[in-house]
N, C-alpha and C positions, 0 to 999 in steps of 0.2 A: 677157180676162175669165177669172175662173178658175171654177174646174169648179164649184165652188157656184154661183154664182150665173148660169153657163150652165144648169146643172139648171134652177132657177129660172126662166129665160128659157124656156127648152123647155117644162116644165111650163105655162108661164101660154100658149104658143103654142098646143101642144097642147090645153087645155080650151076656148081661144078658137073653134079647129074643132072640135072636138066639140057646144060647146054650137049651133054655126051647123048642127048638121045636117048638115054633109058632111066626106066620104071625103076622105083626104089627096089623090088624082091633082084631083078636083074642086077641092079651095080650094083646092092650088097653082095651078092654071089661074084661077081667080076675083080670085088676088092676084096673079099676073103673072109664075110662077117656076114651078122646074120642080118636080117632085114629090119627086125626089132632095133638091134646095136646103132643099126644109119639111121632109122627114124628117130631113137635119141638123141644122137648127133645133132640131126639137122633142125631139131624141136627145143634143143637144150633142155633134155631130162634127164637126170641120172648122172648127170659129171660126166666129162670127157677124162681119159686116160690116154697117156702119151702113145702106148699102144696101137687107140684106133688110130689116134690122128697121125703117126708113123704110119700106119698102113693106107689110109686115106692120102695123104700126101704122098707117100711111093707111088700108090696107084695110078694119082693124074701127076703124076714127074715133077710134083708140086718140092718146096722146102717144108716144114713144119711150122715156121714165120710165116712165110705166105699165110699159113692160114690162122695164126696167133696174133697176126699186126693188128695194133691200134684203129688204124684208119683201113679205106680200100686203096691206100697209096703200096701195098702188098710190096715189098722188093725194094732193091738199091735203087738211089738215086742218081747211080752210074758216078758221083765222084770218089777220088783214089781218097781218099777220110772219111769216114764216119764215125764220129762224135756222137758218145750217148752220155748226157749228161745225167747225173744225180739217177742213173742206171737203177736200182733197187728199189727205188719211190717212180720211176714213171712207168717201168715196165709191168703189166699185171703179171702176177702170175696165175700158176695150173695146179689147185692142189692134186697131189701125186701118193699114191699110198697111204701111210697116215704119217699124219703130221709131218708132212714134206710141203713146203712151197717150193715148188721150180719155176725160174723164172728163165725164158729163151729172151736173148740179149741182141738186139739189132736184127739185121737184115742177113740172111744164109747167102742171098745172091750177092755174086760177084766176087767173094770170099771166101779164102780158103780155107776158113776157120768158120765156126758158131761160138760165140762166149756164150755160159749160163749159169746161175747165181741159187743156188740151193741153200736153202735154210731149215735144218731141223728142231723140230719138238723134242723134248728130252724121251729118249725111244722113238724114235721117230724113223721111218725108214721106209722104203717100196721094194722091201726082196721080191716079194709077188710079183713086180710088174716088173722084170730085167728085160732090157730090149739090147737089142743086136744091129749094127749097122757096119757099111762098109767104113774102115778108114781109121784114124787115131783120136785119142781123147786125150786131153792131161786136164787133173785138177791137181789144185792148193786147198788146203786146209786152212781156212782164213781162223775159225776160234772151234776148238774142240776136239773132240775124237771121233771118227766115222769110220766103219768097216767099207771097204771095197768089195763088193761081193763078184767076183769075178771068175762066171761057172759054177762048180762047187766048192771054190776057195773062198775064203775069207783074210780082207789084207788091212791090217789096223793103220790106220792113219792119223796122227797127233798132228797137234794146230804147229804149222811153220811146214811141214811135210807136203811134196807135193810128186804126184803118180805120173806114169804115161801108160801108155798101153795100147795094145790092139783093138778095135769096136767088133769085130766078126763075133766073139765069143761073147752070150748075155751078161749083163752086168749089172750091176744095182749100187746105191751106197744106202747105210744105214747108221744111224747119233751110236756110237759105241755108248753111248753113256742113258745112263735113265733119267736122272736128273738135270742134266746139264744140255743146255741150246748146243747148236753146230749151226757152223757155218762153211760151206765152200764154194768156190768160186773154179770155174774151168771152161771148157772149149771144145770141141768134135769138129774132126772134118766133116761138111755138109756132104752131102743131103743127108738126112734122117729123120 
């Protein structure tokens, strides 16, 4: 993520505890992290990981856009279309693991879908950071090979292939390949 819109992310974290009335050592404990983990959050040190900001955003009943958006226009703008143009260049992404850009795609409210746009480094992958949510996921395999890591399985994926599956159980994807880019593109039911 870059330092703009880490500010951003910090900023919108930090007024979210303030406005709740508590002390950073208290909402760290109330969202499940430690007090260090929120004060990098809200300071933008250290990178954010889908992780906290999953947990942050569970915690205030937030989406995970809420607090990724570009602007503090945060959410739907309540019309039945939403239109993201040239999707890959305007949305920042999150680096994620290594050599993962994950990019979250439009606005979670109002839709019962999330699109999100993943591109790997040859090796490239976040086994370490598998996250769990309520609801379904499907990706496509836009160019390459990625593992699905789902639990303690692993599900190989070739470019034109495309998965669905349960979010309850952790999950991760990871570049099958060492050499060669990946790309996929997919969707979650919100929240997460």
């Amino acid at each position: 993520m870059d330092d703009k819109l880490g500010a951003l992310v910090g900023q919108r974290i930090r007024r979210l505890r303030v406005q709740s009335g508590h002390g950073l050592r208290e909402q760290a404990r109330a969202i499940g992290m430690s007090a260090s983990s929120l004060s990098a959050l809200e300071n933008n040190r250290g990178g954010i990981s889908l992780r906290r900001l999953q947990q942050v955003a569970s915690h205030f009943d937030l989406h995970i856009t809420d607090l990724l958006a570009d602007t503090d226009q945060a959410g739907s703008n309540g019309r039945p279309v939403e239109i993201i143009r040239s999707c890959t260049a305007a949305v920042r992404g999150v680096q994620r693991g290594h050599g993962v850009v994950y990019q979250v795609v439009g606005s979670g409210k109002n839709h019962a879908i999330q699109p999100y746009f993943l591109s790997f480094d040859p090796g490239g992958g976040y086994g370490d950071d598998q996250i769990s949510h309520v609801g379904e996921e499907f990706a496509y395999v836009l160019h390459g090979e990625v593992d699905l890591l789902l639990g303690p399985k692993a599900h190989r994926l070739g470019q034109g292939d495309m998965v669905r599956f349960r979010t309850e159980e952790p999950h991760a994807f990871r570049n099958a390949s060492s050499v060669g880019m990946a790309v996929v593109i997919g969707a979650a039911t919100p929240p997460w």
